[in-house]
LUMSE-628223 format. One line per field, with one value per residue (C-alpha): residue in three letters; x, y, z. Coordinates in Angstrom, 1 decimal, m for minus. Layout:
! LUMSE-628223
r Ala/...
east X/...
north Y/...
up Z/...
//
This chain:
! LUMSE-628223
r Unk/Unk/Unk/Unk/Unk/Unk/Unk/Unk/Unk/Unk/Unk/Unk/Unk/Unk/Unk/Unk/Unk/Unk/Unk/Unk/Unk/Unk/Unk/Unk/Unk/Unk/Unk/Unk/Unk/Unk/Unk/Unk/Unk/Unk/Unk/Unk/Unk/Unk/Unk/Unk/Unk/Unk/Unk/Unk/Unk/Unk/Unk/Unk/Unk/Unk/Unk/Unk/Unk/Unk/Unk/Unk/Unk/Unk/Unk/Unk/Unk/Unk/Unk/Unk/Unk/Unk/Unk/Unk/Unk/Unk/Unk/Unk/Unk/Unk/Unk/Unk/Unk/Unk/Unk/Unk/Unk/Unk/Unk/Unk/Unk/Unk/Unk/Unk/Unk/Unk/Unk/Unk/Unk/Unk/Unk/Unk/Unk/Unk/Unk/Unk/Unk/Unk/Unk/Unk/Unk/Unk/Unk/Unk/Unk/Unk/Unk/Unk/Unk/Unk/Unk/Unk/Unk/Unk/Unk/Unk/Unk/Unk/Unk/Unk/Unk/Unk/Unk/Unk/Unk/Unk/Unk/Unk/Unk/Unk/Unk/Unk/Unk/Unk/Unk/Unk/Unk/Unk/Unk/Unk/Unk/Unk/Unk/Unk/Unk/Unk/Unk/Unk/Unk/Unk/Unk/Unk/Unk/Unk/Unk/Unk/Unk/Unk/Unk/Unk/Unk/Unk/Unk/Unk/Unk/Unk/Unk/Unk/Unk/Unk/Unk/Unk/Unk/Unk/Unk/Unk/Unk/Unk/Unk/Unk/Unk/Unk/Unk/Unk/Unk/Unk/Unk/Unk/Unk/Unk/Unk/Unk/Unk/Unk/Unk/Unk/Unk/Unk/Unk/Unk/Unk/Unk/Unk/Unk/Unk/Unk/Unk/Unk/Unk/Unk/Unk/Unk/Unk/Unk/Unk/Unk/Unk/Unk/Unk/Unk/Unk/Unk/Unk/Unk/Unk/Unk/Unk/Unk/Unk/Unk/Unk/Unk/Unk/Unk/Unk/Unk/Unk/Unk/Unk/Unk/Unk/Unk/Unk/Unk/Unk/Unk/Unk/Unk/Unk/Unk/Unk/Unk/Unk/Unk/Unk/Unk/Unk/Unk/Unk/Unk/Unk/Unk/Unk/Unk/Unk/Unk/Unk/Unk/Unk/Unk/Unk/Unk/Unk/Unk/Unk/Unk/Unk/Unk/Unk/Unk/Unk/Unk/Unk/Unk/Unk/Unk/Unk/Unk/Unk/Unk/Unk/Unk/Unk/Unk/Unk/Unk/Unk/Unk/Unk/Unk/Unk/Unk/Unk/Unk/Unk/Unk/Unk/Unk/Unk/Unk/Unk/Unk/Unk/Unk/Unk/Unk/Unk/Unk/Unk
east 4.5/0.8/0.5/3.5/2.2/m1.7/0.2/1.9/m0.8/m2.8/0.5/0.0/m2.6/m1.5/1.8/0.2/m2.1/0.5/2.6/m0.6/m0.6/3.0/3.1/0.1/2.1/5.7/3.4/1.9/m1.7/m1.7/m0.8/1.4/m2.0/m3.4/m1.8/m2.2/m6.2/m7.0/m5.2/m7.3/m10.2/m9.1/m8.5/m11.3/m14.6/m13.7/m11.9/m14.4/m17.2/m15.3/m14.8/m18.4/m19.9/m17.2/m18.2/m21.9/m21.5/m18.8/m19.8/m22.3/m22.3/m21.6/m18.7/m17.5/m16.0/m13.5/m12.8/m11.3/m9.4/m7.7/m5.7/m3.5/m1.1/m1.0/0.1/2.5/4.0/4.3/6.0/8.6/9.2/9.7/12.1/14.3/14.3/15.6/18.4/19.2/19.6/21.7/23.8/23.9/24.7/22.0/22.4/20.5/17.7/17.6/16.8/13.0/12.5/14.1/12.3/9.0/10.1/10.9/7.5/4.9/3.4/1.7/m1.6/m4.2/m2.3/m0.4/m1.2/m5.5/m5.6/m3.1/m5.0/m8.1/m6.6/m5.0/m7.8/m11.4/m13.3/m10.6/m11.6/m12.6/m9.2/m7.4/m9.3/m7.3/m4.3/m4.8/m6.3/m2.9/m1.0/m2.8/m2.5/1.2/2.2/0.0/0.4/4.2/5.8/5.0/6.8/10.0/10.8/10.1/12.2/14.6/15.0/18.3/17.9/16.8/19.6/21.1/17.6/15.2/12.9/9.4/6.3/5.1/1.0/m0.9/m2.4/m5.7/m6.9/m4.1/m4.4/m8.3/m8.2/m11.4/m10.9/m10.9/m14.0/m15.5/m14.9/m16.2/m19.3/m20.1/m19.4/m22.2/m24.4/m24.1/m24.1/m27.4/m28.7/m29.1/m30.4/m28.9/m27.1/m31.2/m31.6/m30.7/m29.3/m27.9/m25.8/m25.3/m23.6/m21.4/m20.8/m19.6/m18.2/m15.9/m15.0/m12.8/m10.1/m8.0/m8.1/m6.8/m4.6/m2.8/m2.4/m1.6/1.8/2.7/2.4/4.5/7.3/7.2/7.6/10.3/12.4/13.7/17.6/17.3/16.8/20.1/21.2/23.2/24.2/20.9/18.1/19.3/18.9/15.9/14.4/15.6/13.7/10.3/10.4/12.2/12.3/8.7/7.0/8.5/7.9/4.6/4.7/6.3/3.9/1.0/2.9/3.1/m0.3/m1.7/0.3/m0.8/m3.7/m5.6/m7.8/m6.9/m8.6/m6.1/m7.1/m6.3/m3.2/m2.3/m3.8/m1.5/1.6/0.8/0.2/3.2/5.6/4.6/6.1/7.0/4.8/4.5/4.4/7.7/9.8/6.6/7.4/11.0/10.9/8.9/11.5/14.5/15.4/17.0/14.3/16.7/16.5/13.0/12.2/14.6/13.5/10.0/10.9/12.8/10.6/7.6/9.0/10.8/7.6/6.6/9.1/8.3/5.0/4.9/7.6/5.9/2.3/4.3/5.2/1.4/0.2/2.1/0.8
north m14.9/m14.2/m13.6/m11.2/m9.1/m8.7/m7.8/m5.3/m3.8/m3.5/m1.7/0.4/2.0/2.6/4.4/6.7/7.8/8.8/10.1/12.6/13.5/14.1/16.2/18.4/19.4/19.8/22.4/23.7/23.0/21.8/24.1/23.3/22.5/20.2/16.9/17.3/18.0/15.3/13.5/14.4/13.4/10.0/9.0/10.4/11.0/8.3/5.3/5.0/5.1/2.9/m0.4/0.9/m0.1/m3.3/m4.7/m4.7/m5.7/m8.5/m9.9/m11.6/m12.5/m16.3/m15.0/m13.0/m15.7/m16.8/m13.5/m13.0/m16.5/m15.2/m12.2/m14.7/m15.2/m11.4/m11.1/m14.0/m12.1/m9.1/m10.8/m12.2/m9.3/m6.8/m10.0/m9.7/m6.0/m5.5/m8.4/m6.0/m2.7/m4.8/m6.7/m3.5/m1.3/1.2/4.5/6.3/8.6/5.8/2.6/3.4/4.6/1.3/m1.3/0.1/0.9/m2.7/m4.2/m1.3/m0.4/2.0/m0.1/3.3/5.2/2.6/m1.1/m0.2/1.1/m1.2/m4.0/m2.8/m2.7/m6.4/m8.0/m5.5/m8.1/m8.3/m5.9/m8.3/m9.6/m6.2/m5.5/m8.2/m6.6/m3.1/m3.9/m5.4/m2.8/0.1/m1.3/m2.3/0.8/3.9/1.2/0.0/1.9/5.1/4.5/3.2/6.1/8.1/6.2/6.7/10.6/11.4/14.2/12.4/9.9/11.1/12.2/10.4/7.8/8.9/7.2/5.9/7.1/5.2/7.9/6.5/8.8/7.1/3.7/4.1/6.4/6.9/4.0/1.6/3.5/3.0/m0.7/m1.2/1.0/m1.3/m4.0/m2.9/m2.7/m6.2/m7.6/m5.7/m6.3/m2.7/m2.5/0.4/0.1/m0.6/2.7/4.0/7.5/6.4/3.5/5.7/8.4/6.1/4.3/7.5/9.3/5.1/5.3/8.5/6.5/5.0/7.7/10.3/8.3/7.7/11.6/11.8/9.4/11.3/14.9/13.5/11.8/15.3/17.6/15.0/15.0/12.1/13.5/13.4/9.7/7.7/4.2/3.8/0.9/1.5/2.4/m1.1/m3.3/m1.5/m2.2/m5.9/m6.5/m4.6/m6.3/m9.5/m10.4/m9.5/m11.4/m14.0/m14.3/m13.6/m16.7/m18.7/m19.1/m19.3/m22.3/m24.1/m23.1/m24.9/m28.0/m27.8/m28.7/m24.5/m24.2/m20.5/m18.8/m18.3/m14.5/m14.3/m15.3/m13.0/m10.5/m10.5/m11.6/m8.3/m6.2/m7.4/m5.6/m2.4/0.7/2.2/4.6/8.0/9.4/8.0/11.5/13.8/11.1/11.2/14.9/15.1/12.8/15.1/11.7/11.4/12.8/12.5/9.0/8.6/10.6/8.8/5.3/6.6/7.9/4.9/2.1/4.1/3.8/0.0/m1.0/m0.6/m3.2/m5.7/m5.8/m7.6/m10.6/m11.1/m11.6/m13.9/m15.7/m15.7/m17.5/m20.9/m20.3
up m22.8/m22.9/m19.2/m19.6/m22.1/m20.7/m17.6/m19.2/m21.0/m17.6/m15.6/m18.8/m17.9/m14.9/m16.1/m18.9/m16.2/m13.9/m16.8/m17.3/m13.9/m14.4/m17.5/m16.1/m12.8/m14.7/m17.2/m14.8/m14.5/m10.9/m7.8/m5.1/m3.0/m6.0/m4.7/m0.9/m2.0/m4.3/m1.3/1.4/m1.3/m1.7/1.6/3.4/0.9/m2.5/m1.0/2.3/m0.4/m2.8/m0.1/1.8/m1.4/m2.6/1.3/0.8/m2.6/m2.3/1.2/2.3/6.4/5.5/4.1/7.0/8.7/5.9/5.4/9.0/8.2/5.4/7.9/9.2/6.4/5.8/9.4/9.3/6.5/8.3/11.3/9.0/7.7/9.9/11.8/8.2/8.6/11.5/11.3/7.7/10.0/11.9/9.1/6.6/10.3/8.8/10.8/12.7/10.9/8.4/10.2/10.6/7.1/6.2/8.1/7.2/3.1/3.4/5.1/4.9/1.1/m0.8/m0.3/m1.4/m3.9/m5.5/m4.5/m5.1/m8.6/m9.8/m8.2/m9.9/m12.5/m12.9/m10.8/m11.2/m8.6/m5.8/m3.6/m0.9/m0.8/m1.3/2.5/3.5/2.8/3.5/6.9/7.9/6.4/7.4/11.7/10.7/9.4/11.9/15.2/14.8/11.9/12.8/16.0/14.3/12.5/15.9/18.0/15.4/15.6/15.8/17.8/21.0/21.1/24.2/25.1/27.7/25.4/25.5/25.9/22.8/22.4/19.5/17.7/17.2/14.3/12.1/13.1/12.0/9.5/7.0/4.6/8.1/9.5/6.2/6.1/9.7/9.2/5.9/7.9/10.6/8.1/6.2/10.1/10.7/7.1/6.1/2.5/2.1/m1.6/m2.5/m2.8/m5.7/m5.3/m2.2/m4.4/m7.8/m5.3/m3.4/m6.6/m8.5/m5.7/m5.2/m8.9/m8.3/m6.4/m8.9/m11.4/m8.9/m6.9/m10.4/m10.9/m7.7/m8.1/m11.2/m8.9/m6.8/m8.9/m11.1/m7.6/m6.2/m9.7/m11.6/m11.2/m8.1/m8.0/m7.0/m5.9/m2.6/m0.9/1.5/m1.2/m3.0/m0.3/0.4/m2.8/m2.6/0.5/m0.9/m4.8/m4.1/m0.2/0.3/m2.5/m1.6/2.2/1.0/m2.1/0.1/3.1/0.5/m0.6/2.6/3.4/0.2/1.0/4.1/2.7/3.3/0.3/m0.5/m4.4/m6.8/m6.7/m3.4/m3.8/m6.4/m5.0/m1.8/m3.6/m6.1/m3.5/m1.5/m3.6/m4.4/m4.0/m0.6/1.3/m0.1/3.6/4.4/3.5/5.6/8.3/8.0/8.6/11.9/13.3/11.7/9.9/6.6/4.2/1.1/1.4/2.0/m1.0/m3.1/m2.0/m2.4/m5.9/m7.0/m5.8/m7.8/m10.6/m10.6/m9.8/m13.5/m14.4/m11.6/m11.9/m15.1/m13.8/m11.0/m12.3/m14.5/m12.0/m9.8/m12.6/m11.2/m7.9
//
C-alpha cells in the first residue's frame, strides 16, 4: 500500500497543477491564444533545451550503444500494437472518420504534455529512458499515424487515393532536432554545458516544460468541457486498448525479455510501462479535422483518457513495482 499512496501523491502534483491551469482559463486569466502559445514554447524553445541538457548530462558515448539497444522493445510494442488495432477496427467495424483516430488513440501517446511531466515527476532521473520512448512515439505517430487518420477522410472515399508525402518537419520536430544536435555534441565531445551561462540558460529555459505542459492540459480539458465527456461503445474500447491493452503488450515483452535472459534497469522498465498508458494525443481532434473526420470523438477520447489517467496511474505503478 505504500507504493500506492507515494504514487498518488506524485500524480498529485500533477493534477492540482493542471486543476490551476484549469481554474485560470474557466476565470478567465488565459486568452484564447494562451494555450496554442505556451504550446509553441514547449515544443520548440523548453523541451529541446530540457533533453539538449538531460543527453549531455545523462549520457556518456559508452553509453550510446545500450541506449540504441534499448529501442527495440519500444518498437516491438508499437508493432503489436498497431497489429491489435487494426484487427479492433475490424472486429468493433469502427467507421469511417473514426478508424484513424482509433488506431493511433490506441498506440500513439501524449509523450510531451502528458507522459514527460508525469514521468518527471514519478522518476526525476529518467530522462534517458523517456528518449527512448518519445523517439519511437514521436516517428510512429508524424511518419505512420498521421497518414491513418488521412487515409481515413471520409470525404475521398470515392476519391482517387493520393500519394502519401512524409512531412518531414513533423517527423523531426524540435524536441528530435534537439536530441540529435545533443547527441553531436557528446559524439564530438563538446564541453559545452562547461560554460556556465550557456548551462544555467538551457537549464532554466528546460525547467519550464513540465510546469507549462501541466497548465497547458488543464487549458485544454477547461476549453473542451467536462459535460461534454461521454462513453460510447468506441471511446471504451478505445480506452481499453490505451490503459489496459497497451501496458500490457508493453509488461509483457519486458517479461520475456528478462527471461530471456536481457538485463534491462528496473527504471527502464517503469519508465516504458508508465509511459505506455497515458493519455491519447492532444492533436488528435486538430488532426481529425483536417481529414473532416469525427472531431467529437477525438475530443472526447482526448478528454476522457486525460482524465482516467489520474486513476490509472496509481494501479499501474502498483503494479511496476513487481517487474
Amino acid at each position: 500500500m505504500g507504493v500506492f499512496f507515494t504514487s498518488i501523491q506524485s500524480v498529485l502534483v500533477v493534477v492540482l497543477i493542471m486543476i490551476l491551469g484549469y481554474v485560470l482559463r474557466k476565470t478567465g486569466w488565459f486568452a484564447d491564444t494562451f494555450s496554442k502559445n505556451i504550446s509553441k514554447l514547449i515544443k520548440n524553445i523548453a523541451l529541446p533545451a530540457s533533453i539538449f541538457v538531460a543527453v549531455l548530462n545523462k549520457l556518456t558515448r559508452d553509453q550510446l550503444v545500450g541506449f540504441s539497444s534499448y529501442l527495440i522493445w519500444g518498437i516491438i510494442s508499437v508493432v503489436i500494437g498497431y497489429i491489435i488495432a487494426f484487427a479492433l477496427v475490424k472486429i468493433m467495424k469502427i467507421r469511417v472518420g473514426r478508424r484513424g483516430v482509433f488506431i493511433n488513440a490506441i498506440v500513439n501517446a501524449n509523450t510531451i504534455f502528458i507522459g514527460l511531466p508525469l514521468n518527471l515527476a514519478l522518476f526525476p532521473n529518467s530522462m534517458t529512458y523517456f528518449l527512448v520512448y518519445y523517439i519511437i512515439n514521436t516517428v510512429s505517430t508524424w511518419a505512420f499515424g498521421v497518414f491513418l487518420i488521412s487515409n481515413d477522410d471520409p470525404t475521398k472515399k470515392d476519391q482517387p487515393k493520393e500519394h502519401h508525402k512524409i512531412n518531414w518537419k513533423q517527423v523531426l520536430p524540435m524536441p528530435l532536432v534537439g536530441f540529435l544536435i545533443a547527441l553531436i555534441f557528446l559524439l564530438l565531445n563538446i564541453p559545452v554545458l562547461k560554460v556556465p551561462f550557456i548551462s544555467q540558460t538551457l537549464s532554466y529555459v528546460g525547467s519550464l516544460v513540465t510546469p507549462l505542459s501541466l497548465i497547458y492540459i488543464g487549458i485544454v480539458l477547461a476549453d473542451a468541457g467536462l459535460k461534454s465527456i461521454s462513453f460510447d461503445r468506441d471511446t471504451v474500447v478505445a480506452l481499453i486498448g490505451r490503459f489496459i491493452l497497451a501496458p500490457v503488450v508493453m509488461i509483457g515483452i519486458l517479461v520475456l525479455a528478462m527471461h530471456g535472459g536481457v538485463s534491462l534497469p528496473s527504471m527502464f522498465n517503469q519508465t516504458m510501462i508508465v509511459q505506455s498508458a497515458t493519455p491519447m494525443l492532444a492533436v488528435l481532434p486538430i488532426l481529425a479535422a483536417e481529414a473532416h473526420g469525427d472531431v467529437k470523438y477525438a475530443t472526447n477520447i482526448v478528454t476522457t483518457s486525460t482524465i482516467l489517467f489520474i486513476v490509472v496511474i496509481p494501479i499501474l505503478m502498483t503494479i511496476v513495482q513487481y517487474i
